[in-house]
N, C-alpha and C positions, 0 to 999 in steps of 0.2 A: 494486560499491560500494553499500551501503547508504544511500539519499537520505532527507533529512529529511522529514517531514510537513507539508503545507500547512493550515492554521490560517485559517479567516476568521473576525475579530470584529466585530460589528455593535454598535453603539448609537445613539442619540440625538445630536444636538449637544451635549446639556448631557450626558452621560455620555462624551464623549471621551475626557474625563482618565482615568476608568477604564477604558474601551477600550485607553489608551495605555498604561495601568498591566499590563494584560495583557499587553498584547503582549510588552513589557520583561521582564516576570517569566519569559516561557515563549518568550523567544527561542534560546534553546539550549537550548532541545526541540526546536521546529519553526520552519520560515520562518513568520514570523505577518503575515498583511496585516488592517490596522484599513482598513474601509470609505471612507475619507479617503485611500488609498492609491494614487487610479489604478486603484480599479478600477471604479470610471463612465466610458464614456469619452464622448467628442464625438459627438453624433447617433446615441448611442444610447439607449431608455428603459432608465429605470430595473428595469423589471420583466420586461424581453426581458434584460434585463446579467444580472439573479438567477438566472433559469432555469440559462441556462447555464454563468454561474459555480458554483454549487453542485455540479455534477459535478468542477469541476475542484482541490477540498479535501477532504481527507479528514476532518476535523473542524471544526465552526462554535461560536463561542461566540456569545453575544450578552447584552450587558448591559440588564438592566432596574431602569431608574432610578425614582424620582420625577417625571416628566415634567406629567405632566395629571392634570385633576382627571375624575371622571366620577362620574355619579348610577347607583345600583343600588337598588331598591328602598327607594326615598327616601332613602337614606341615600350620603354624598360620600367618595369614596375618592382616594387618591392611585396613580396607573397610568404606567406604561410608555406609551410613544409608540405607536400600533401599527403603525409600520411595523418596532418590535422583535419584537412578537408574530409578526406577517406572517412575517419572517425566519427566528423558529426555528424556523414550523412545516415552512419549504422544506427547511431545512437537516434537521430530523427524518423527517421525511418520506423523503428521498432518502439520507441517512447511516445513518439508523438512528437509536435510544435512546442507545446507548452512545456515539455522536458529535457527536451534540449537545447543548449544554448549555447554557443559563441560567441567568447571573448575576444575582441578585437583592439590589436594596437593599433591606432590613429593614423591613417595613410595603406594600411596594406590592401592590399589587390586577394579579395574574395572573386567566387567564380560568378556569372553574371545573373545563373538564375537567382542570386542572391542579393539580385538588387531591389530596393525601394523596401527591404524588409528592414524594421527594426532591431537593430544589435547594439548590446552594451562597446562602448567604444572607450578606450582608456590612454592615455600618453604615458609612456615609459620611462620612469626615473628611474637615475642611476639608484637609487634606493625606494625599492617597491612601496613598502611601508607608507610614504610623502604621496604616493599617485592617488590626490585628493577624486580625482577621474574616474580609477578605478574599485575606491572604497564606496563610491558615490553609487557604482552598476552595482557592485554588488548586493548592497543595500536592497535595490530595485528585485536584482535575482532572487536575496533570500525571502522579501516580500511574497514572490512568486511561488515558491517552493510552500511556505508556510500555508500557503492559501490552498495549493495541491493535496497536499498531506491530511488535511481534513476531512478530504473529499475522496468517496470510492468510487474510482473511478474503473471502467471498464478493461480488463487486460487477456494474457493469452490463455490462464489459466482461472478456472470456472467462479471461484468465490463471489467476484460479484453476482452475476447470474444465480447463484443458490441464494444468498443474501435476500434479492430483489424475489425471488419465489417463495422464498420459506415466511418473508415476512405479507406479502398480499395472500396467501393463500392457506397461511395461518395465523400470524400474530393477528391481523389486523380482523381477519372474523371473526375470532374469539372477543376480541375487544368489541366488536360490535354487537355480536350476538348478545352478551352480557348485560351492554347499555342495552339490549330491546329489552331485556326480562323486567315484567312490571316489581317482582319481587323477589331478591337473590338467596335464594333458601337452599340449606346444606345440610344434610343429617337431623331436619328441624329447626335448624336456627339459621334466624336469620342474620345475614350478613350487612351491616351497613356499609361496604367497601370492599374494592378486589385490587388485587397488585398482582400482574402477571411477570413473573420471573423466567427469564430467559440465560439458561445455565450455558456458559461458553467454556466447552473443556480449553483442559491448561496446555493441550497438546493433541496431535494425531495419531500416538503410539496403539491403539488399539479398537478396536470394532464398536464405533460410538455408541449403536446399539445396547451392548454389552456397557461398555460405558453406562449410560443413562440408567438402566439397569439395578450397576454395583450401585450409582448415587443417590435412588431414591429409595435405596435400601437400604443405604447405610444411616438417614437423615428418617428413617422411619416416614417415608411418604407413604399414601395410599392413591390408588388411582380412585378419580372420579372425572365422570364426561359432564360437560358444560350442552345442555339443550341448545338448539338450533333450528332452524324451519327444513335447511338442505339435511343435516348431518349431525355427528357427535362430535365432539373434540375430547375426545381422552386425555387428561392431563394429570399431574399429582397434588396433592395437598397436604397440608398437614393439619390433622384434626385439633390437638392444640390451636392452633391459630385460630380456627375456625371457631373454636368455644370463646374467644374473646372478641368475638362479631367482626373477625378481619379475614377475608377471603385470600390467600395466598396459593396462586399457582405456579408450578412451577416444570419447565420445560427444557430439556438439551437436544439442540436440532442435530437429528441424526440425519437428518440432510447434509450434513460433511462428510458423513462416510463417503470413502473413494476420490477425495482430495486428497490423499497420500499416492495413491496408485495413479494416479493421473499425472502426478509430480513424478513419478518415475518414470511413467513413460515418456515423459516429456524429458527427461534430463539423459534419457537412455540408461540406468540402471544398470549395472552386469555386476552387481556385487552384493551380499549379502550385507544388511546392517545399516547403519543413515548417516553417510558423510558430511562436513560442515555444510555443502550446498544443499543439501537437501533439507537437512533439519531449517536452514535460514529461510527456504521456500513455504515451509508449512510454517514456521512462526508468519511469515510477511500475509501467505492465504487465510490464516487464523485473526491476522491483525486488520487485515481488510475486510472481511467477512463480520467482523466485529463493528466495524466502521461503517459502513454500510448499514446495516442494520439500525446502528444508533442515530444515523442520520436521517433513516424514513419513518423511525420513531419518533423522532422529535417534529417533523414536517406533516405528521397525521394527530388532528385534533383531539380522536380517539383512543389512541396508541400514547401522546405526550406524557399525558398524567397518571395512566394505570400501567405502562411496561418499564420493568427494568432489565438491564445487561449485569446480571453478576458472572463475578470465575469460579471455575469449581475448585 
């Protein structure tokens, strides 16, 4: 399953209403949390909550208003709060360009290294809803986002990297190996076709290994290696399939193990058992990893027509 993307918006007190206006707009896009949302909590600062919140979104907006006045070379501007500036630069910083973005009301004073860059620019009516300006960026932003969200992209924690390895240096040999066999013969019969199946557990909960294991046990697989010039590829089948001249393999990359453990070290862990943050890490590592994969499968000519992504 495909999970939506997390969204943090940041503004001002007096840019709320426009915080809210986003969220609203770009709620079936992504889960959107506005700053207001629960995510400050009790005894903790503010500035320990940011750190490590911003790993846990894949995209930050943040609204800059009108807020304060400030002197620049004698001359009085009207500017953003700066703890909006503060904001985008964590969320820039840690996301990337293409994930963070700033909403700007028409006239405000940004800081300079942020000149000649492109940003959504909106004018502010007394009722948000009319600001034809700022339904217009938006538009442009969720464009943006939709086109991100397809794409695995590279981040702090490993799934892409396992993704990009598990598939060159085994989906795609197996697929190749296959096409060189002049004649695909299995227990005697021969196969007119092969469909390689790539099992993606439903979760992290346990020793994939072990995993893979319970599933081709439970589905009555039997191992068999696919010949090769380098090597074997051990993989499962199911003899049934096989007796109606259809080659069905099938595989769960235990190349994820220690993406849960990695997620803990990464989050600092000191407790037994898997809090919301943690569980939302391995659903989003399990969702990218998934993504990923389906994307270098459709991009290799070999791989398009014989591999599928099922769940277990």
């Amino acid at each position: 399953m495909i999970i939506k993307p997390r969204i943090f918006i940041g503004s001002s007190k007096e840019g709320i209403d426009v915080a809210n206006f986003v969220k609203k707009y770009l709620s079936a896009t992504a889960d959107c949390f506005v700053w207001t949302d629960d995510i400050f909590k009790f005894n903790k600062s503010y500035f320990n909550t940011l750190i490590k919140e911003v790993s846990f979104f894949d995209f930050g907006i943040l609204v800059a208003t009108k807020d304060d006045y400030i002197e620049s070379r004698d001359r009085i501007f009207q500017a953003p709060r700066d703890n909006v500036i503060f904001e985008f630069g964590l969320f820039l910083g840690r996301l990337g360009a293409n994930r963070a973005f700033i909403v700007q009301e028409e006239g405000v004073k940004l800081p300079s290294d942020l000149f000649g860059i492109s940003m959504p620019t909106f004018v502010k009516e007394k009722e948000i809803s009319k600001s034809t300006d700022l339904v217009r960026e938006l538009e442009r932003v969720q464009e943006i986002i939709h086109e991100k969200i397809k794409l695995g992209e590279l981040g702090l924690l490993p799934s892409t990297a396992l993704a990009i390895g598990y598939f060159y240096n085994f989906i795609a040999r197996v697929c190749e190996s296959i096409h060189l066999l002049p004649k695909l013969v299995v227990d005697g019969k021969v196969c007119k076709s092969f469909e390689l199946n790539i099992v993606i557990p439903k979760d992290l909960d346990a020793d994939i290994s072990k995993r893979a294991m319970i599933y081709t046990s439970k589905n009555k697989y039997v191992e068999h290696s696919i010949p090769s010039i380098n090597r074997g590829y051990p993989l499962y089948i199911n003899r049934e399939e096989v007796e109606n001249g259809i080659l069905k393999l099938y595989d769960m990359p235990t190349t994820l193990s220690g993406i849960d453990k990695a997620i803990e070290m990464y989050i600092g862990k000191s407790h037994i058992g898997k809090d919301q943050q943690q569980e939302m890490l391995e659903k989003r590592e399990l969702n990218n990893f998934k993504l990923v994969l389906y994307n270098l499968i459709q991009s290799n000519a070999l791989t398009r027509e014989s591999t599928k992504l099922i769940d277990e």
